[in-house]
C-alpha positions as MATLAB code, in Angstrom:
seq = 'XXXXXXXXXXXXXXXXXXXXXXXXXXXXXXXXXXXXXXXXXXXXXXXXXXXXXXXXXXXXXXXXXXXXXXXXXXXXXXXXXXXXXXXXXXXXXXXXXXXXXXXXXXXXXXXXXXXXXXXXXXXXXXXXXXXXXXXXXXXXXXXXXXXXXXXXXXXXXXXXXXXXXXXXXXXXXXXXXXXXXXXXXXXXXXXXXXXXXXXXXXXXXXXXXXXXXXXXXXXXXXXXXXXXXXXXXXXXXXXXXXXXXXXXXXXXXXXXXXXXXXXXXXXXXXXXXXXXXXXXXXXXXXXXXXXXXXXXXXXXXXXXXXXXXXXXXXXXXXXXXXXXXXXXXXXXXXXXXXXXXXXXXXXXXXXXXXXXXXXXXXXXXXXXX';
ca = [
      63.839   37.059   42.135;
      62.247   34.000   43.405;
      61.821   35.038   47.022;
      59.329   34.231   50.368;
      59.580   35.700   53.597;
      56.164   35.190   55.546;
      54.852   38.101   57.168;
      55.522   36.112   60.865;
      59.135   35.698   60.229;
      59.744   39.585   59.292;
      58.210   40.683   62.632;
      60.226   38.536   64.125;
      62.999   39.717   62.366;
      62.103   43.652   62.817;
      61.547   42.856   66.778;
      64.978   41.164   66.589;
      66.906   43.736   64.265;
      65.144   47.302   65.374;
      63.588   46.565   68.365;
      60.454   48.429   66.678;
      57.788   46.787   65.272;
      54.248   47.558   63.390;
      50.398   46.929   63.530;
      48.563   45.166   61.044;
      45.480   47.563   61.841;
      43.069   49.309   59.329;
      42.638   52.981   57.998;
      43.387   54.343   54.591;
      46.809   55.898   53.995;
      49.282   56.792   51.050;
      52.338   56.841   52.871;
      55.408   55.640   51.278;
      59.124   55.049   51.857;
      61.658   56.892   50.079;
      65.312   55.378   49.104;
      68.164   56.658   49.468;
      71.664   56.174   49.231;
      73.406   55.681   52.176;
      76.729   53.225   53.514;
      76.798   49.741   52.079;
      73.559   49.928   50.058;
      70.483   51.509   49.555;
      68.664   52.772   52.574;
      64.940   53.111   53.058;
      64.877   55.074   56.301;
      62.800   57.803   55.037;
      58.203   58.369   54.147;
      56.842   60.063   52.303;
      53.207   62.023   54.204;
      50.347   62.899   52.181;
      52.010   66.176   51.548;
      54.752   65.005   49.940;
      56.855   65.850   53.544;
      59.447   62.783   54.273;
      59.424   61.455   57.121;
      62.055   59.259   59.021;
      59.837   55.900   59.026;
      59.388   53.373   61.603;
      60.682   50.876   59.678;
      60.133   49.483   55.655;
      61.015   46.127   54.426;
      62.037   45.247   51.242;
      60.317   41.769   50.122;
      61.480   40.971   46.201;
      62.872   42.996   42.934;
      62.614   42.133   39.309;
      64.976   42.706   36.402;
      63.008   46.019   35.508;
      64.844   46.776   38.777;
      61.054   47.389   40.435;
      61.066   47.072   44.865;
      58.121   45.632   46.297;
      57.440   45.646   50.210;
      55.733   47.686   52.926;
      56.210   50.145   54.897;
      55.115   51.652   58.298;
      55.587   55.895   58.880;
      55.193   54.972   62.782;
      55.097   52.741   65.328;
      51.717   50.625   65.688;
      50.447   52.352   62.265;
      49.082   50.257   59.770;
      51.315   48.713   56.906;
      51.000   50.399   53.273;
      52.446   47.899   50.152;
      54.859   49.933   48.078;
      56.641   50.496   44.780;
      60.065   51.457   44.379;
      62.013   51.935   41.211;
      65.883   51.826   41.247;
      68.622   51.558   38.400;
      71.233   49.167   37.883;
      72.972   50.450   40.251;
      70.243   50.361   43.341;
      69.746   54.114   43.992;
      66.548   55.560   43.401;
      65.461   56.459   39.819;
      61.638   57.895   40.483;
      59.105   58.717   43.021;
      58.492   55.861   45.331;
      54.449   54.422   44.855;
      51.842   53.681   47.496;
      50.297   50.272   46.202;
      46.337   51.093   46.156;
      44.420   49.636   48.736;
      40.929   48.689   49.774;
      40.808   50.800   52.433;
      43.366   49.466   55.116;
      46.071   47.731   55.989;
      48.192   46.217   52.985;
      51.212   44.529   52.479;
      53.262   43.874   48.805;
      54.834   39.959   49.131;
      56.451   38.830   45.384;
      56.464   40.786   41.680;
      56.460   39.305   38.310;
      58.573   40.654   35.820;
      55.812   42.787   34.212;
      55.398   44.885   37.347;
      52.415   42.629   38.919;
      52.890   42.459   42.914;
      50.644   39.976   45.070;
      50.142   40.485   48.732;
      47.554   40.781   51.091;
      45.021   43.391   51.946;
      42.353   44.126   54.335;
      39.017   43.585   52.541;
      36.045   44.718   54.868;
      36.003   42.524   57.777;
      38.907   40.056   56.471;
      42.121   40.134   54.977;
      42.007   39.132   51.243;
      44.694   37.696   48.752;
      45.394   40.492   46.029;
      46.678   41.594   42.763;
      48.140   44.933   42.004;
      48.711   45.636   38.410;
      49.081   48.868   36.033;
      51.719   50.096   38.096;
      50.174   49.618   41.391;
      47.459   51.765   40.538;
      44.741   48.771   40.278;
      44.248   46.346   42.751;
      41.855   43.461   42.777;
      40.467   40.398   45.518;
      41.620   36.996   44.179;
      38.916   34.799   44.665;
      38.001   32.476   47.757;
      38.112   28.978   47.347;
      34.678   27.332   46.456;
      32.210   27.284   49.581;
      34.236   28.970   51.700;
      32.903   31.525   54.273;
      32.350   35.248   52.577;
      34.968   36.280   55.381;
      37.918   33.308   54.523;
      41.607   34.744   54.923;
      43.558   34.393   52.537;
      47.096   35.476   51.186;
      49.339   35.805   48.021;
      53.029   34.964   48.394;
      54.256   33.776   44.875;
      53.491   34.900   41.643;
      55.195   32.793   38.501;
      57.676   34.797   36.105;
      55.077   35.611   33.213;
      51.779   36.541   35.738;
      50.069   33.384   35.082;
      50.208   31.130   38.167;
      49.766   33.014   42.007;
      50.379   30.279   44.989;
      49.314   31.227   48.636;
      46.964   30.048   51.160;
      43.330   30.475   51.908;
      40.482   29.160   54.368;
      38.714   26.611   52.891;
      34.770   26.218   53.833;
      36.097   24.454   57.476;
      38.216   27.379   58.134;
      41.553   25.075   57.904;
      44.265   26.948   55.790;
      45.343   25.148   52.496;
      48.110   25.944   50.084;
      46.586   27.154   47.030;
      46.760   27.822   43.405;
      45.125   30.308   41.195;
      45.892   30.344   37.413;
      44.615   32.553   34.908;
      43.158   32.067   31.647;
      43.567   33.085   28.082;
      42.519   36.602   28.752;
      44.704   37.097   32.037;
      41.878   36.898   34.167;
      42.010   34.495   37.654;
      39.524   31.913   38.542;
      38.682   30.430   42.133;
      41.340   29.568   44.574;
      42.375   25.837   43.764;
      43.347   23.760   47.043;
      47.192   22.079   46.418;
      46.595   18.458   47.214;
      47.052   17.321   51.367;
      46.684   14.083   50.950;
      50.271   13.040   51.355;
      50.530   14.777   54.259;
      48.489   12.336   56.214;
      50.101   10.221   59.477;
      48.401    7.216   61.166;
      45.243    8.155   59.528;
      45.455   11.673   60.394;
      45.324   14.032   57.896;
      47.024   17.626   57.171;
      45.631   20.458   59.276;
      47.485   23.089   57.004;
      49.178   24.017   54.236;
      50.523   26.549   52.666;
      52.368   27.572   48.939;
      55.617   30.106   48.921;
      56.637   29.965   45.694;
      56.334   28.851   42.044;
      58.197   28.516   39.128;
      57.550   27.489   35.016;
      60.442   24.594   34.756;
      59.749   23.339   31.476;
      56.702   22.500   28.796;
      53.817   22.299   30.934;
      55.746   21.630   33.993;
      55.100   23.744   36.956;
      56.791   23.212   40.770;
      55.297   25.124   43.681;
      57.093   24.968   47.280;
      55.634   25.360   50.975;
      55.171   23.768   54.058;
      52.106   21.367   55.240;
      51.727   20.209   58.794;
      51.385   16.464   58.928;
      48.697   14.341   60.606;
      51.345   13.920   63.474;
      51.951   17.638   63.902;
      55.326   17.359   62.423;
      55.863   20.368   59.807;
      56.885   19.104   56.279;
      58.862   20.920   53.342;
      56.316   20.401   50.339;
      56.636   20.389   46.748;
      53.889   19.805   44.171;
      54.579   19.129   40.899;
      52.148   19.614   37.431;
      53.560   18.564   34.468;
      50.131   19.767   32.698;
      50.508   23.257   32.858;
      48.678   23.208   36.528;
      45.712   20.654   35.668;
      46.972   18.721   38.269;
      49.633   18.589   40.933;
      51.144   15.754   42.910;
      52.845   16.579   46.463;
      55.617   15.179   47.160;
      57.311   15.700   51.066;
      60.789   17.067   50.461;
      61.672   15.975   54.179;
      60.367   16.210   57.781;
      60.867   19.436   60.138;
      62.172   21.231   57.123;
      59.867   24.490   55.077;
      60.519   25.630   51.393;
      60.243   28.702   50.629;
      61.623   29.310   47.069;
      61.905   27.641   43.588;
      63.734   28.557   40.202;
      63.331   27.567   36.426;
      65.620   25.273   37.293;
      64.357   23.271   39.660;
      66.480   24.891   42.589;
      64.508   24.629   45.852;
      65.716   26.712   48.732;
      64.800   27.065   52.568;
      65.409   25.815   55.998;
      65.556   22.797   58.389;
      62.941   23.647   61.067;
      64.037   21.704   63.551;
      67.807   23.047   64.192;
      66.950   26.527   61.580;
      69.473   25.776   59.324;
      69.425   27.038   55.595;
      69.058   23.943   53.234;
      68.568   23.450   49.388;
      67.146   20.654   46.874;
      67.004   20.150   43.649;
      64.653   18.546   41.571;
      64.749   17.051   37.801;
      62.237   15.106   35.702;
      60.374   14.815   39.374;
      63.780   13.289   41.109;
      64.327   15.302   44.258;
      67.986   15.226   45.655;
      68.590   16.886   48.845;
      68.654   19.210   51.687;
      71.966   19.900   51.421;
      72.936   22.384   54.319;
      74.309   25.569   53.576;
      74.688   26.569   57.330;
      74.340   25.747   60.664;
      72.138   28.457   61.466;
      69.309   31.132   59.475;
      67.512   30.291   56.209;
      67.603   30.406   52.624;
      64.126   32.460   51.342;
      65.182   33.475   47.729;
      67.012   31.893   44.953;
      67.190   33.498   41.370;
      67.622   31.899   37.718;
      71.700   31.676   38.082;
      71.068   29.934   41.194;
      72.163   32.233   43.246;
      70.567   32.064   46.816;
      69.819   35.181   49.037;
      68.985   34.561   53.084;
      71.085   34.654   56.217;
      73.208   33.071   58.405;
      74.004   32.378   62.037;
      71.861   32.997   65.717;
      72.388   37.220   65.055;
      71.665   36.925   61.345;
      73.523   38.184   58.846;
      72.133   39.136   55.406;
      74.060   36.467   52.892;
      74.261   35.822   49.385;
      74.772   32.006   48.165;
      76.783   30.913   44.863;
      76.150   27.257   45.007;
      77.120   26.245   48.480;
      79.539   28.986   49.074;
      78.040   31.648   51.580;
      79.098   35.536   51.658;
      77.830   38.041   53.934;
      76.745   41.217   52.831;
      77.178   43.442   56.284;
      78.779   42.583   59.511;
      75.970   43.759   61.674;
      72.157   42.147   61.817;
      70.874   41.975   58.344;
      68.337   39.799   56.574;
      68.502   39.120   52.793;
      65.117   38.392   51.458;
      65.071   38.425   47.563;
      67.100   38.737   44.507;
      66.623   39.665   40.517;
      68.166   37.651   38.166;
      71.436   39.738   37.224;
      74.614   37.412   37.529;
      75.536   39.958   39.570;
      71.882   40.410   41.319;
      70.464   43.594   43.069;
      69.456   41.822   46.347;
      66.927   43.167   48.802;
      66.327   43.389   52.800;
      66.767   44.619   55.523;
      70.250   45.588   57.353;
      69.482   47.106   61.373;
      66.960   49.354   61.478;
      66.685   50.042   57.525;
      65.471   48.138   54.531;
      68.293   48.256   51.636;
      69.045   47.611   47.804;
      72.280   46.456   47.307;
      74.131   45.169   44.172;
      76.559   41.557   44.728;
      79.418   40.516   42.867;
];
């Protein structure tokens, strides 16, 4: 289920699929997309209005699924309308099992980006006059700010993208107090509650002098006893974007970043060590591993799209070629999952995974051999 898709690259990706595409504007709403069975997968083509009417949607994109077989995402009903996070529930076999949930939100636009596998989503949410880094738990129904970093402005953006396995560890970005974006870290204590937004060290990052102008944290992943790797991107003092890794091997004390290659971005990590995402240069899908600290890699798994997700078997969900095709990875080996534009953009951890995305002009759920 380890997945990242940034919210840039899906509209993008919806301009390029649908030929449609959505606001991130404010105003309270409860709409929600419905699934459905439909062709090679589970379609989400339908809303749900605040009377319970559907709706044919605009569009709604599938982000990531756990092994409790729980969709997270958003959703638009129309065109230019602002984006609600939602909940859906499927069964083992991808078709809809209950009533599909409209994540709470503050008031505005909000937008569902990874799940643990208790049911906890992270995402972002407008907040007032910024957008805000959130939490979502008890079903959706609750929703809570994660904090700003220390002396940053009361109006710092900031986002969620990865939340760890058990809850514990949430990596993103967030303004610090000179409004640069940093890759960040927060990490709960004994009583589940999260502290301050922690910056991910920069430092090694810096060229000719000239240090990192941004960074920011994908994805994270327990690997071992008090050993913790989180994946992103940090531009370099020479402007040059950077795959980044940082490593804690005391339970997220500390963290050491280490550059997992020039004009390359990392988007997704397993227990295992498995790191998955893309050459930036040519956008080709790449993947690393790392043991004991020992990176080896990219290997290329294409010569064109990007590998986002990547679950405990080590299979890796993404796409491939200039029109992308939604594909599913065991090892090196590629298969597509449709023949028309698709995107694959997460994955539970079933050896035979229910993988999530978005195929045309519809989101879908669709179980791989």
């Amino acid at each position: 289920m380890k997945t990242m898709i940034k919210p840039l690259g899906i509209f993008f990706v919806l301009t390029l699929l649908a030929g449609c595409g959505g606001s991130s504007g404010s105003g309270t709403t409860t709409q929600v997309g419905t699934l459905e069975v439909g062709g090679a997968g589970l379609a989400i083509d339908q809303m749900v209005d605040d009377t319970g009417t559907p709706v044919t949607a605009d569009f709604s994109v599938p982000i990531d699924i756990n092994d409790s077989f729980e969709v997270i995402g958003y959703a638009a009903l129309a065109a230019n309308s602002p984006f609600v996070a939602a909940l859906w529930e499927v069964n083992a076999d991808g078709a809809a099992s209950v009533a599909p949930v409209a994540l709470e939100t503050l008031g505005g636009y909000a937008a569902a980006f990874a799940i643990d596998e208790f049911g906890n989503a992270v995402g972002q949410a407008a907040d007032g006059d910024r957008l805000a880094a959130v939490l979502w738990t008890n079903g959706g129904t609750t929703v809570q700010t994660l904090q700003n970093l220390p002396n940053a402005p009361a109006t710092a953006t900031s986002k969620a993208y990865g939340i760890s396995a058990d809850g514990t560890l949430i990596v993103g970005e967030a303004q610090d107090a000179t409004v640069r974006t940093r890759g960040v870290f927060w990490i709960a204590d004994g009583q589940g509650n999260f502290g301050a937004a922690q910056v991910l060290p920069f430092a090694a990052f810096a060229v000719g002098g000239e240090a990192s102008r941004f960074s920011s944290a994908s994805g994270v992943a327990k690997v071992g006893s008090g050993e913790i790797l989180v994946v992103g991107e940090a531009e370099a003092g020479d402007l040059s974007m950077r795959a980044a890794l940082w490593r804690s091997t005391n339970n997220g004390a500390t963290f050491t970043a280490i550059n997992l290659g020039t004009d390359h971005l990392a988007y997704a990590v397993n227990e295992n060590g498995l790191v998955v995402g893309e050459s930036d240069l040519v956008g080709a899908p790449v993947m690393w591993t790392v043991t004991g600290g020992v990176v080896s890699g990219p290997v290329a798994l294409g010569t064109a799209g990007s590998a986002v997700a990547v679950n405990e078997n080590g299979r890796i969900a993404g796409w491939t070629g200039d029109l992308p095709r939604a594909t599913l990875w065991s090892g090196t080996a590629p298969a597509t999952l449709f023949n028309t534009a698709s995107e694959a953009y997460g994955l539970n951890n079933d050896t035979q995974p229910l993988v999530v995305g978005r195929e045309g002009s519809k989101g879908f759920v669709k179980r791989v051999n």
